[in-house]
C-alpha positions as CSV (number, residue, x, y, z in Angstrom):
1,X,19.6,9.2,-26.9
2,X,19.0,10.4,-30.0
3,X,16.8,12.9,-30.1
4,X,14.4,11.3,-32.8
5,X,14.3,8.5,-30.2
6,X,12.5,10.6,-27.6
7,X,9.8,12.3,-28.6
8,X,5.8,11.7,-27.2
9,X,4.7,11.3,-30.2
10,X,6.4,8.1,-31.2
11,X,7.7,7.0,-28.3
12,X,6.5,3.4,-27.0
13,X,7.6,4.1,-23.7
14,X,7.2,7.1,-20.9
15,X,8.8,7.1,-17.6
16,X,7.0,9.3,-15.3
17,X,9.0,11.0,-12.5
18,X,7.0,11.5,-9.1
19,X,9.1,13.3,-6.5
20,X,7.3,12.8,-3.4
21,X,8.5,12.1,-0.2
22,X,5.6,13.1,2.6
23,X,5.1,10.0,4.3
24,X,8.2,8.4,4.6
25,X,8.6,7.3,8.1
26,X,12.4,6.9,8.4
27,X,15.5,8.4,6.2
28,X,13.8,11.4,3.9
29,X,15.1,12.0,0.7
30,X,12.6,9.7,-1.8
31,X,11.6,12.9,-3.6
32,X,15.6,13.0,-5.3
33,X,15.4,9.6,-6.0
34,X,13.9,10.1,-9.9
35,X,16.0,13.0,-10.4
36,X,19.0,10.8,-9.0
37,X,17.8,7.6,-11.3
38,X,17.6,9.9,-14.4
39,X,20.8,11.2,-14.2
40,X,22.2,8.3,-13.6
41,X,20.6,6.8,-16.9
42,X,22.9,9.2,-18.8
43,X,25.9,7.2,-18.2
44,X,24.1,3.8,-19.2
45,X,25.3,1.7,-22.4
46,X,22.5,2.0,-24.2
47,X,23.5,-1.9,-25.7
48,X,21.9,-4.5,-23.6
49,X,24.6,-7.8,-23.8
50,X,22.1,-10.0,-22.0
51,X,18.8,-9.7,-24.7
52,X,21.7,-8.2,-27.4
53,X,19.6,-5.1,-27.9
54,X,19.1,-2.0,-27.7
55,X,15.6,-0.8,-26.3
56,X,16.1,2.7,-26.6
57,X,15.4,2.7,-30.2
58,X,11.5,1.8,-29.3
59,X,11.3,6.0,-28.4
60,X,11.4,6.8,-24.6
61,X,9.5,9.7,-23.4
62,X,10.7,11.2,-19.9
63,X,7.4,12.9,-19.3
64,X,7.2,16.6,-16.6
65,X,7.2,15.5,-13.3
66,X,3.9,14.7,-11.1
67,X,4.7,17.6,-8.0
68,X,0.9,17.2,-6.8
69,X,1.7,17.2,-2.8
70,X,-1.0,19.0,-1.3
71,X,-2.2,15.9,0.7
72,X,-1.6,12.2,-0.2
73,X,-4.7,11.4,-1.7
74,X,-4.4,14.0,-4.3
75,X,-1.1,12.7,-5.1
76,X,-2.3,9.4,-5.9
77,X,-4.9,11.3,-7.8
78,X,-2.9,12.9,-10.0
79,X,-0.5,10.0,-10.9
80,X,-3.3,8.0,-11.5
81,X,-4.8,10.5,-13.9
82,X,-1.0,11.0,-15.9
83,X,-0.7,7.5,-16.3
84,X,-4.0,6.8,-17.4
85,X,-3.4,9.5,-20.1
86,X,0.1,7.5,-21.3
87,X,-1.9,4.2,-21.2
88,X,-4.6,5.5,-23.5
89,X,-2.1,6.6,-25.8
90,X,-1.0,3.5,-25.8
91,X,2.0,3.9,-24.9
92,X,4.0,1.5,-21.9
93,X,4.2,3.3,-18.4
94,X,7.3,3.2,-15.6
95,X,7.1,5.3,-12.7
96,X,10.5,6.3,-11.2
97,X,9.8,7.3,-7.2
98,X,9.3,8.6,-5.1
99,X,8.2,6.9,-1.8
100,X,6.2,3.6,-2.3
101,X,2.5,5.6,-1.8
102,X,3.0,6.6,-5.9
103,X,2.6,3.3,-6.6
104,X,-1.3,3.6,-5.7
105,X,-2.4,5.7,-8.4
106,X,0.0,3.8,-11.5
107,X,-1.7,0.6,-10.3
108,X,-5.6,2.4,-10.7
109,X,-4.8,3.7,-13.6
110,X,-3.5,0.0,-15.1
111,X,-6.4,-1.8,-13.7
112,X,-9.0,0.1,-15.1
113,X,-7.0,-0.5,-18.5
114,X,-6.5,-4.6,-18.1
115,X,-8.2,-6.9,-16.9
116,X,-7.0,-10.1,-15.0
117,X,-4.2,-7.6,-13.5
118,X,-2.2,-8.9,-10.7
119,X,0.4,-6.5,-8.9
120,X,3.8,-8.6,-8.1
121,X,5.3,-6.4,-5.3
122,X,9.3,-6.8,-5.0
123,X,9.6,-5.5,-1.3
124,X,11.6,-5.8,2.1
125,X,8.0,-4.6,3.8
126,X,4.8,-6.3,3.4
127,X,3.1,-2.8,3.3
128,X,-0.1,-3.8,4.3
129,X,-1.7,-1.8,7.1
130,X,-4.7,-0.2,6.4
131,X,-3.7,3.2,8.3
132,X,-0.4,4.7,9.5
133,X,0.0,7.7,11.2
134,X,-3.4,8.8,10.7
135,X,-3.8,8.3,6.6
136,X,-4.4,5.2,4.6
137,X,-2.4,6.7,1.6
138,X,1.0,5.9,4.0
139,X,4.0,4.2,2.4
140,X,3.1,1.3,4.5
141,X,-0.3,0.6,3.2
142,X,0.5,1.1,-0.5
143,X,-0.5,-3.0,-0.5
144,X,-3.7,-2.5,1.3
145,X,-4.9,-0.3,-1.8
146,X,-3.7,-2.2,-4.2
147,X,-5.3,-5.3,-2.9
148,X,-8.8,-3.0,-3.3
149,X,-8.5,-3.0,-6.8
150,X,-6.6,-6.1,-7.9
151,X,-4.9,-9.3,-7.0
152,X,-1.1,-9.4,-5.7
153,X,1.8,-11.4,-5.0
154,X,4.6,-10.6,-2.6
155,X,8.0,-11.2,-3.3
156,X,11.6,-10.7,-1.1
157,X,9.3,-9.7,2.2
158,X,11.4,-9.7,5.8
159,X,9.8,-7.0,7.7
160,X,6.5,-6.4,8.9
161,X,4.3,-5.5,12.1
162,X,2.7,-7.9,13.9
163,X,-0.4,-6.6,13.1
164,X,0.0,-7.2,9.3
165,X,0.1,-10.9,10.0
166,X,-3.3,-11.4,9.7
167,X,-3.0,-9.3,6.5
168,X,-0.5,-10.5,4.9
169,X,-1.8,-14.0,2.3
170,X,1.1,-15.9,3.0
171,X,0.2,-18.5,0.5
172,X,1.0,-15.3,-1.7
173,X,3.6,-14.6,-0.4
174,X,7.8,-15.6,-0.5
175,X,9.7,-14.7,2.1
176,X,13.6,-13.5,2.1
177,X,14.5,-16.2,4.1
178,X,13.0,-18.7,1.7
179,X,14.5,-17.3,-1.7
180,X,18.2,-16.3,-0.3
181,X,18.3,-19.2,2.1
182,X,18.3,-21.7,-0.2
183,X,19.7,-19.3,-3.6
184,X,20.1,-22.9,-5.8
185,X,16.5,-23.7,-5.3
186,X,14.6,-22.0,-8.0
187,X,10.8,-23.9,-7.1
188,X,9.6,-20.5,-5.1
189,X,9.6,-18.8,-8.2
190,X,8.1,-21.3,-10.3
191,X,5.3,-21.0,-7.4
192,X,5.2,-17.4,-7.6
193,X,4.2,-17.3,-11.5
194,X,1.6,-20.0,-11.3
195,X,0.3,-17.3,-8.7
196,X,0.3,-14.4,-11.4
197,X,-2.6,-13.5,-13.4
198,X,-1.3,-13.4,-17.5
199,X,-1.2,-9.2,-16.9
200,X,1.2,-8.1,-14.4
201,X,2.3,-4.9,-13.0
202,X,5.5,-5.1,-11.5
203,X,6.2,-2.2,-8.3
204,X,9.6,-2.5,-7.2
205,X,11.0,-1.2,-3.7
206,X,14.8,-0.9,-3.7
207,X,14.7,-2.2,-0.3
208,X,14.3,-5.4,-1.6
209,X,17.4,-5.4,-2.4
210,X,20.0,-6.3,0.2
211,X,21.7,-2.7,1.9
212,X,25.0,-3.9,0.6
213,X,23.7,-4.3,-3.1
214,X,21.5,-0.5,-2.3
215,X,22.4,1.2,0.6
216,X,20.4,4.6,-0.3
217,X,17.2,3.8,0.7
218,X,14.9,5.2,3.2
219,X,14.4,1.6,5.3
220,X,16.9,-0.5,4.7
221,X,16.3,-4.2,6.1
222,X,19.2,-7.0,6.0
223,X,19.0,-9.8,4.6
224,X,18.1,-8.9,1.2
225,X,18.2,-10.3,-2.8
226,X,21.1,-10.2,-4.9
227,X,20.8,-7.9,-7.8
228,X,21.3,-11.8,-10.2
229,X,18.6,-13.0,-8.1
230,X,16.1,-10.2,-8.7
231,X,16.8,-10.2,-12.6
232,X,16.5,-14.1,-13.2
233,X,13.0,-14.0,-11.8
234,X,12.3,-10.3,-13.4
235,X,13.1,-12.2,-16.6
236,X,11.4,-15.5,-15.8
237,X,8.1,-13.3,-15.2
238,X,8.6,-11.0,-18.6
239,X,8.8,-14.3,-20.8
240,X,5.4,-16.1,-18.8
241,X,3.4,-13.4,-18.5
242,X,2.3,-10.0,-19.7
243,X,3.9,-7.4,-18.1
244,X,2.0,-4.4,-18.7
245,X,3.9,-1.6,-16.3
246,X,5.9,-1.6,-13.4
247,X,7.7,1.2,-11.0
248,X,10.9,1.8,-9.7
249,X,10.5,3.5,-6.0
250,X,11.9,4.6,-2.6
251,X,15.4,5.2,-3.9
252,X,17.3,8.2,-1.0
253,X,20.1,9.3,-3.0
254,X,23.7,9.2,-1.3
255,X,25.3,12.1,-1.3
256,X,29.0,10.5,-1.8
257,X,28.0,7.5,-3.6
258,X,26.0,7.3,-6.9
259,X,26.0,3.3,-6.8
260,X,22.0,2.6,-5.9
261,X,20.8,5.5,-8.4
262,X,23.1,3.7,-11.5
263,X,21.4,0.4,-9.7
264,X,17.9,1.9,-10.3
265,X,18.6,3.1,-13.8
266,X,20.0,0.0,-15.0
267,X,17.0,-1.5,-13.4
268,X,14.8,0.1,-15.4
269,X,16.6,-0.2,-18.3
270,X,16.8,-3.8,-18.0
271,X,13.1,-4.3,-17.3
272,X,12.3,-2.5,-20.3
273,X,14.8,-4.5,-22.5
274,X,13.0,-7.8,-20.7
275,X,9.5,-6.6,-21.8
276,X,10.2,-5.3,-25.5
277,X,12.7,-7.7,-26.6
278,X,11.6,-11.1,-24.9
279,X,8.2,-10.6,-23.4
């Protein structure tokens, strides 16, 4: 970009990077994943064909890093207190992960800014156990805190423990097999905005993407959306509702394949060109 088209001071937008990767229970290697996403962004066409614009020119700011990692509460901590500092400068916040756990702190932050917030969680893992492995700030209970401070919805879910089933609200929830099974039948999403509160954050693990759409990702799960499927409802939500943040997370970089981190990129990009130019 530009450079006049990147500076805090008039920038609309800031994408935070948070490279942390400390409870990952699988395939390590979340921490690259915003490095990975932002240089992949440099070979993006700035011209978006779908919204026929160009989003960049609103000013994005690609803020320091967020390397807080002595313990996973004070990383949640510190995000929390970076984006709250974007949001009071009114500016619009993206967090590029990172394992899912950053998610915790960007979802404080925006719920002590709006009101009526609901959190729509894009996801192969229902992530709702209220420990694992000893903390409660776990990649796997990201959902459990966001459900302490707001309302959620879960979307592309086909993996969970059995002791999330008590956990999980299914009448919140829409299941892989329900949304790929039948791709013509567009009701579930219908169903999933009426669920949505008129803010939404939007948290997006890669994994809920199908591994042959992203493959680098820490726990992939078969089965998965299409990337069309995932930006018809993406779009379908920007245009209903408020989207007032979102997050890009658990990308693990390839090293002989750069597909998922132009994926993720793009995927931001697009979100952004959703929420400027038609929301």
């Amino acid at each position: 970009m530009p450079a006049r088209f990147s500076q805090p001071e008039t920038a609309a937008i800031a994408i935070i990077p948070v490279p942390y990767d400390s409870t990952s229970t699988w395939m390590k290697g979340a921490d690259k994943g915003p490095r990975a996403m932002l240089e992949a962004s440099t070979h993006l066409e700035p011209y978006d064909i779908e919204t026929d614009s160009e989003v960049y020119r609103r000013g994005i700011f690609i803020d320091k890093p967020v390397t807080e990692a002595s313990s996973p509460a004070d990383m949640v901590e510190a995000v929390r207190t970076r984006i709250k500092r974007h949001l009071n400068a009114g500016r619009f916040a993206v967090v590029a992960g990172g394992e899912h756990s950053v998610s915790i702190g960007s979802v404080q932050a925006h719920a002590e800014k709006f009101r009526d917030l609901t959190v729509l969680q894009l996801d192969a893992h229902a992530d709702c156990r209220q420990t694992l492995y000893g903390s409660k700030y776990n990649h796997g209970c990201v959902m459990a805190r966001i459900n302490e401070v707001c309302s959620s919805v879960q979307v592309g879910i086909r993996s969970m423990h059995a002791s999330e089933k008590q956990l999980v609200n299914q009448k919140r929830t829409f299941f892989a097999d329900e949304i790929c099974a039948r791709p013509g039948d567009g009701r579930w999403m219908k169903k999933a905005i009426a669920l949505l509160s008129r803010n939404v954050y939007i948290t997006v693990d890669l994994d809920v993407f199908d591994p042959s759409v992203v493959p680098a990702t820490g726990t992939p799960e078969p089965g998965g959306m299409q990337w069309y499927q995932v930006l018809k409802f993406l779009r379908y939500v920007a245009t209903k509702r408020n989207m007032v943040g979102f997050d890009v997370v658990e990308l693990c970089p390839m090293k002989d394949s750069k597909t998922s981190d132009f994926l993720a990129a793009k995927l931001i990009y697009k979100m952004l060109s959703y929420k400027f130019m038609l929301g």
